[in-house]
C-alpha positions, 0 to 999 in steps of 0.5 A, spaced: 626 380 098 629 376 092 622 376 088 621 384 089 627 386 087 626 382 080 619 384 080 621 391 080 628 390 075 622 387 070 618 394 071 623 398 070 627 394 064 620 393 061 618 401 061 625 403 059 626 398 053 619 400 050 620 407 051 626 406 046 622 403 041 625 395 040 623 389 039 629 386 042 627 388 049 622 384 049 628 378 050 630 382 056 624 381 059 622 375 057 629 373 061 627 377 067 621 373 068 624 367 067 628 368 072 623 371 076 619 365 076 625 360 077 626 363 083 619 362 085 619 355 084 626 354 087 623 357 093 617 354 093 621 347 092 625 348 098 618 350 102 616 342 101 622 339 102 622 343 109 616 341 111 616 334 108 623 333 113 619 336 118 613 331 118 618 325 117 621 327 124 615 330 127 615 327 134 623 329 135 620 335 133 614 336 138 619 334 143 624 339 141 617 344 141 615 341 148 622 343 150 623 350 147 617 354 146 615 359 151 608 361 150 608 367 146 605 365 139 610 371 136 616 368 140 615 360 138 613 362 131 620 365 130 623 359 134 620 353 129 622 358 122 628 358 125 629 351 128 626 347 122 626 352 116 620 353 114 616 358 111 610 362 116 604 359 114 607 351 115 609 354 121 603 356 124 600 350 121 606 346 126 604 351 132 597 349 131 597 342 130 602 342 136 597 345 141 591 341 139 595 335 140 599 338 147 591 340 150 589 332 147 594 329 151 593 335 158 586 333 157 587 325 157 592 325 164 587 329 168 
């Protein structure tokens, strides 16, 4: 959400600075997108350091996913972005990953 609302400030500023005709707005553009770039990054940052303590407690979390998930893919995907703070593609990944290794394991005690 952060990102749109900067993307659109940019637009705006870009479009009322040059109707204006000076060339100091391009300073207030380049700043905006600094910003909007910096944020990017920051959420990007915070993304791999999620995942990252997420695969270095993997089996706690598969037991904790073994526990708690219910079988709805919407459902459990809102509960693993919930519980370990990652973003939508690593938890489709995490979902994913952990129904091939659950159908491994069911598939080995038959």
């Amino acid at each position: 959400m952060m990102k749109a609302v900067l993307a659109a400030a940019s637009c705006l500023l870009l479009f009322a600075f040059y109707r204006k005709g000076g060339n100091g707005s391009l300073y207030y553009f380049l700043i905006v997108s600094a910003v909007f770039f910096a944020v990017g990054r920051l959420e990007e940052y915070g993304n791999r350091k999620a995942v990252a303590s997420f695969h270095a407690r993997k089996e706690a979390a598969y037991l904790w996913m073994g526990q708690n998930l219910t079988g709805n893919r919407i459902a459990d995907l809102k509960l693993i972005r919930k519980q370990f703070a990652l973003p939508m593609a690593a938890a489709v990944e995490v979902l994913d990953e952990y129904r091939k290794t659950e159908g491994r394991q069911s598939g080995k005690a038959v």
